[in-house]
C-alpha positions in Angstrom: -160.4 79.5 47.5 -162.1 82.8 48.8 -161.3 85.4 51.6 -163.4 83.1 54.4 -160.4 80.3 53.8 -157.5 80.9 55.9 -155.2 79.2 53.5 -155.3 81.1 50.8 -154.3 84.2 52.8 -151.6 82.1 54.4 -150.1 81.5 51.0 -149.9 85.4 50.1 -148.2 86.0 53.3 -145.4 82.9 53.5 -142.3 84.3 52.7 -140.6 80.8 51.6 -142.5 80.6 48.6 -141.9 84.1 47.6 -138.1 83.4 48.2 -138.6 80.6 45.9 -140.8 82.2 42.8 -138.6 85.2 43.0 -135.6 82.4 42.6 -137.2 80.6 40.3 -139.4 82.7 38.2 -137.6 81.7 34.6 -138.9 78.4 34.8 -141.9 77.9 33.4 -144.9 76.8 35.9 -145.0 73.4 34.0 -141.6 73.0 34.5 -142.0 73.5 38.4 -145.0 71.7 38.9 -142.9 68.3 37.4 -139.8 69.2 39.5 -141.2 70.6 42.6 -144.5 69.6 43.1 -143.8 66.6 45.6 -141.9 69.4 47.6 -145.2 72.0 47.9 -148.1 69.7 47.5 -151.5 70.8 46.6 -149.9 74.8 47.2 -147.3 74.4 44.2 -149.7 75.3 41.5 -150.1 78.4 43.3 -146.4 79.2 43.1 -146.6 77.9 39.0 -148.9 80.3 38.3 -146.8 82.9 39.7 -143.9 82.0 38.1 -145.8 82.5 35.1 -147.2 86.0 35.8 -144.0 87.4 37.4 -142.2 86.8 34.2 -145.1 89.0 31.9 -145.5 91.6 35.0 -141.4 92.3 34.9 -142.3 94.2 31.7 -145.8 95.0 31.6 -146.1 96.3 35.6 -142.2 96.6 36.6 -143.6 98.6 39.8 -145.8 95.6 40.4 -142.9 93.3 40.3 -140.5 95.0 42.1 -142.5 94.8 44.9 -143.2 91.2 44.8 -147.1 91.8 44.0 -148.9 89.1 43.3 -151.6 88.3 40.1 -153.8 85.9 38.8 -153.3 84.8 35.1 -156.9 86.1 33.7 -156.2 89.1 35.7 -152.8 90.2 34.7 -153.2 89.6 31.0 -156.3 91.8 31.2 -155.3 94.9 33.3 -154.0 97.9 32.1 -150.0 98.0 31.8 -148.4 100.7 34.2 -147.3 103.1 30.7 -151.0 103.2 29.6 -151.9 103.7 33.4 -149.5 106.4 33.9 -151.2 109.0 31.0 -154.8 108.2 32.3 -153.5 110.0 35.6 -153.5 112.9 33.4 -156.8 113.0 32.5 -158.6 111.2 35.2 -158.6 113.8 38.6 -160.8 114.5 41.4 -161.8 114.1 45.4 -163.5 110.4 44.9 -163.9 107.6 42.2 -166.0 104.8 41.9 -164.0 102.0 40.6 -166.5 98.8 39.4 -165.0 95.7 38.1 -161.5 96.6 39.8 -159.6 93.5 38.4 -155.8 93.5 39.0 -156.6 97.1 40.3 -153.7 98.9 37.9 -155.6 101.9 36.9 -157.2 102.4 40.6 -153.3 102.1 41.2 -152.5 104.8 39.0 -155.1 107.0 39.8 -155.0 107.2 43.6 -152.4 109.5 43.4 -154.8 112.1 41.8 -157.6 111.1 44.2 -158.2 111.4 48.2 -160.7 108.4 48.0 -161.3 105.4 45.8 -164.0 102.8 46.1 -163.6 99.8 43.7 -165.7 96.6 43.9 -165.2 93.3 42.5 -166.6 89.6 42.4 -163.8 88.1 42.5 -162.8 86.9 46.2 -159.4 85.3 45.4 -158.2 88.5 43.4 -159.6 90.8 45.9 -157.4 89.1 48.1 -154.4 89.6 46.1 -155.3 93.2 45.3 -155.6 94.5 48.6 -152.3 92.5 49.9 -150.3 93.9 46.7 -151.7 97.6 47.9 -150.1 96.7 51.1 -146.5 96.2 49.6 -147.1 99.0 47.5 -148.1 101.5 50.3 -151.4 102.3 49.4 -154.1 103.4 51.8 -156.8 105.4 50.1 -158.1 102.3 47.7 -161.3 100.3 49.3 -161.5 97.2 47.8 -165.2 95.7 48.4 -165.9 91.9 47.3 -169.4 92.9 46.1 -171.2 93.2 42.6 -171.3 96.4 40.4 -175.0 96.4 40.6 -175.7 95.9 44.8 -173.4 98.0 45.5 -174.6 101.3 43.8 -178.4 100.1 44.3 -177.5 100.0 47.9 -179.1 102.8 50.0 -175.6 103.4 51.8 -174.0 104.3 48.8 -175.6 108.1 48.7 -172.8 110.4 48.2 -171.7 111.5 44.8 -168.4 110.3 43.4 -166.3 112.9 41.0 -166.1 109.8 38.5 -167.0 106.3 37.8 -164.4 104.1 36.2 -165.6 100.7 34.5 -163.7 98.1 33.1 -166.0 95.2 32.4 -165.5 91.7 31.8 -165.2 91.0 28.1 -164.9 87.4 28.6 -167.6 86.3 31.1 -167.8 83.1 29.6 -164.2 82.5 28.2 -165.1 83.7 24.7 -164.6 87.3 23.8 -167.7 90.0 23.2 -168.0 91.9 20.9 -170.7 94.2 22.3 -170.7 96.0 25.7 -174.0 94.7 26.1 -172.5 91.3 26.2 -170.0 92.2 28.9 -170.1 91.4 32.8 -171.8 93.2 34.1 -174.0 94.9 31.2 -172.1 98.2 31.5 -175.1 99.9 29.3 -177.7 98.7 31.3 -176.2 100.3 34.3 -174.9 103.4 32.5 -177.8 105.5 34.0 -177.3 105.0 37.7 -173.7 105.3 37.0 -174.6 108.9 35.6 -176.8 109.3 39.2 -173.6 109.0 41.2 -171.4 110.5 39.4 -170.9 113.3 36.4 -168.5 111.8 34.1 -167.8 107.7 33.3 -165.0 106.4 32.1 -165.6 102.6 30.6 -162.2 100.9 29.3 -163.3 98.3 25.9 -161.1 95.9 24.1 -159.0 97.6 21.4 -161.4 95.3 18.7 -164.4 97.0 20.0 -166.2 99.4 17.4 -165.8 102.9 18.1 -169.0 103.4 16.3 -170.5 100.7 18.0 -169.2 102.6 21.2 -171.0 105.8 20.2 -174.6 103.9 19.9 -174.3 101.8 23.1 -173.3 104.0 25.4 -175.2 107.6 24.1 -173.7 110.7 25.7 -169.8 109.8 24.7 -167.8 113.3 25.1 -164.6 112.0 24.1 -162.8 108.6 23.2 -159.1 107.6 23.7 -157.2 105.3 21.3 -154.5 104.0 23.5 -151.7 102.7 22.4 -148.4 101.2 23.4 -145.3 101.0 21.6 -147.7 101.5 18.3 -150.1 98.7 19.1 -153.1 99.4 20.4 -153.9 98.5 24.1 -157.4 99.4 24.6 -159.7 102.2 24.1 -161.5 104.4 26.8 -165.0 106.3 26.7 -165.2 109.0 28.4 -169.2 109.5 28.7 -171.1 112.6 30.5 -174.9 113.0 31.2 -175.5 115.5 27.9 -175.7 114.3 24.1 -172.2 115.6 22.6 -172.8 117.0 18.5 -169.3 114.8 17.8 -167.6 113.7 20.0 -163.7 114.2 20.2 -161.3 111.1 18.9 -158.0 110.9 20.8 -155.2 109.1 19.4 -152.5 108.5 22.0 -149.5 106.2 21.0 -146.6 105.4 24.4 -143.7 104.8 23.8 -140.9 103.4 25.8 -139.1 106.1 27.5 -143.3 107.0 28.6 -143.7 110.6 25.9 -146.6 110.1 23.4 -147.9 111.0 20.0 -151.3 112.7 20.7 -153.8 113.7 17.9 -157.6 115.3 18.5 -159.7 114.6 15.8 -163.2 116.1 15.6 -166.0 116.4 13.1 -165.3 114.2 10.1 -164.0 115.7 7.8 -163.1 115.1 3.5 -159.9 113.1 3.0 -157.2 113.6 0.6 -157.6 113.2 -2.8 -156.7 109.8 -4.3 -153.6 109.7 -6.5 -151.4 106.4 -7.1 -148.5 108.6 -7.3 -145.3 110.3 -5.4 -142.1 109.2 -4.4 -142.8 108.8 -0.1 -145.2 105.4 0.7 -147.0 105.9 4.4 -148.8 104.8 7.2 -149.7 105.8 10.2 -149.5 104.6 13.6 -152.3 101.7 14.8 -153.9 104.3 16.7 -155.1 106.6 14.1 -155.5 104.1 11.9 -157.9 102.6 14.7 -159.9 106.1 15.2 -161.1 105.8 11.7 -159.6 109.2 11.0 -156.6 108.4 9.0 -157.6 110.4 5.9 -157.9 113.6 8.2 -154.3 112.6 9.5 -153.1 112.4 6.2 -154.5 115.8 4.5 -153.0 117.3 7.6 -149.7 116.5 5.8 -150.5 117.4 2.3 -150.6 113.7 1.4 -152.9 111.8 -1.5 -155.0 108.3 -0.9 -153.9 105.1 -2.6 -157.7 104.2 -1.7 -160.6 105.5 0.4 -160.8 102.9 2.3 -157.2 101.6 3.6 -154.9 104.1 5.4 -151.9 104.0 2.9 -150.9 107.4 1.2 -148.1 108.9 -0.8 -146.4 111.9 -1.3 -143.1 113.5 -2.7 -141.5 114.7 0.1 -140.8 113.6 3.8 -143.2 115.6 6.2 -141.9 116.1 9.6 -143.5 114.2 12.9 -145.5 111.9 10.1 
C-alpha cells in the first residue's frame, strides 16, 4: 500500500479499529488474526500489527501511545526511544535540519522543539503516511515529511539553502541482515557524507550500538565527537557527530539514562595509560555498558584510583568503595 491508495489512508483515519486495538491491544496479533479476522477481512492484519507495536511503544514511546500514534513493526523496533530522544534535544539546536532516512520520525519528534524548520525524507510510502498522520495527533506543524530518496533530494537544484544540521539514520538492514559497515547501509551514508557537508556545517549520523567506534572514525573522516548512548545501562545506539575539519581526537561521550530521564555523562579525550594491573583488593568492578563500549574503560578506572585484572577486559579492583563508580 502507498500514499496514491486511498485505503490505506482510510484505515489510519477509522476510528472503529482504533477503539478496537486500544481495547484489545494485550492480545497478541496472532491471537486476533484467528479470532477476529473473519470480522475485518483483508484490513485485520493491519490492526494485528498494531496490537503488537502498541504494546512495545507503551514503554519505549509512552507519548507516542498516548496519543494513539501509529508504527510499523521494522520501524518501531528501529527508532530511537523517547528517553534517548529527549537528551539529543540538548545537544542538537538550530533554525533548520535536514532529516534523511526519517523512519518512525522520533528524533525529528524530539528535535522540532529546538528547531523552527525540519525537512526529513524517506522511501518509505506507507510509513510516511503514518508519520505525518501521528504528527497530526501529536500537534506538530514544523516537520515536512517528503516520500523521496536521500540522494534526489539534496542533488536537486531546489534544495539551495543551507540547513544548521543534517541528521542521518540509515538503514542497517537493507536486506534483512544487519551491516556491519556504514558503507553497507541504505543509503551509503559515506558516499554522501560530502554533499551532506555542502548543505550543512555539522552531521549527525545515528549507527547500531555493535558498530565499531574505530571503524566509525575511518569511514566517516572529520568525526568531532561521538556519543555512547545508553538506556537503563544497555546501550541503545551510538551517534557521530561529524564537521567539515579533521578533529586531532576526537571527544568520546558516554551517556547512560536512566528511568526517572538524569544521566551518567563522561568526556573522554586523548587516550590515555590505564591502571596498573594487580589481581588484588577487596572491591571487584565494572563499569556501565557505555564506557565499557567507548573503549575507555581503563581511563574510567584510573580516574578512581583503581588497578586492572587485565588490559584487555574492563574488570578492576580496589580496597575501598569510590563514590559515583
Amino acid at each position: 500500500m502507498t500514499l496514491i491508495n486511498g485505503k490505506f489512508n482510510q484505515l489510519l483515519l477509522n476510528n472503529t479499529f482504533l477503539s478496537f486495538i486500544k481495547k484489545h491491544y494485550s492480545l497478541s496479533g496472532a491471537e486476533i488474526m484467528l479470532r477476529y479476522k473473519s470480522m475485518f477481512g483483508e484490513d485485520a492484519s493491519f490492526i494485528a500489527t498494531q496490537a503488537d507495536c502498541f504494546k512495545k511503544a507503551e514503554d519505549k514511546l509512552p507519548t507516542f501511545f498516548k496519543n494513539d500514534c501509529y508504527y510499523t513493526a521494522k520501524s518501531l523496533e528501529q527508532c530511537t526511544s523517547e528517553a534517548v530522544a529527549a537528551y539529543k534535544q540538548t545537544i542538537i539546536k538550530g533554525k533548520t535540519l535536514l532529516e534523511i532516512c526519517g523512519g518512525l520520525g522520533v528524533d525529528s519528534w524530539a528535535l522540532s522543539k529546538n528547531f523552527e524548520q525540519i525537512i526529513s525524507v524517506d522511501t518509505d510510502e506507507e510509513l510516511n503516511a503514518i508519520v505525518i498522520n501521528n504528527y497530526q495527533k501529536l500537534g506538530i506543524k514544523n516537520i515536512q515529511r517528503l516520500s523521496t530518496p536521500a540522494e534526489s533530494y539534496i542533488s536537486s537544484p531546489k534544495t539551495l539553502n543551507k540547513f544548521t544540521a543534517v541528521y542521518a539514520d540509515p538503514d542497517r538492514r537493507p536486506s534483512s541482515k544487519r551491516t556491519g559497515s556504514l558503507k553497507d547501509s541504505l543509503p551509503d551514508i559515506t558516499a554522501m557524507l560530502p554533499d551532506l557537508l555542502s548543505l550543512a556545517e555539522t552531521v549527525f549520523i545515528k549507527a547500531s550500538p555493535m558498530y565499531d567506534i574505530s571503524m566509525g572514525f575511518r569511514e566517516l573522516g572529520t568525526v568531532r565527537k561521538v556519543y555512547v548512548l545508553g538506556y537503563k545501562n544497555e546501550v541503545k545506539e551510538l551517534l557521530f557527530e561529524v564537521g567539515q575539519e579533521q578533529t586531532a581526537e576526537p571527544e568520546i561521550h558516554t551517556v547512560n539514562i536512566y528511568g526517572d530521564g538524569h544521566c551518567d555523562e563522561m568526556v573522554f579525550g586523548k587516550r590515555k595509560e590505564g591502571p596498573p594491573i594487580k589481581d588484588e583488593g577487596d572491591y571487584f568492578f565494572e563499569p556501565d555498558s557505555c564506557i565499557i563500549k567507548s573503549g575507555r574503560y581503563g581511563q574510567y578506572a584510573v580516574s578512581f584510583g583503581l588497578n586492572s585484572v587485565d588490559r584487555n577486559i574492563p574488570f578492576f579492583t580496589g580496597n575501598t568503595l569510590p563514590e559515583h563508580f
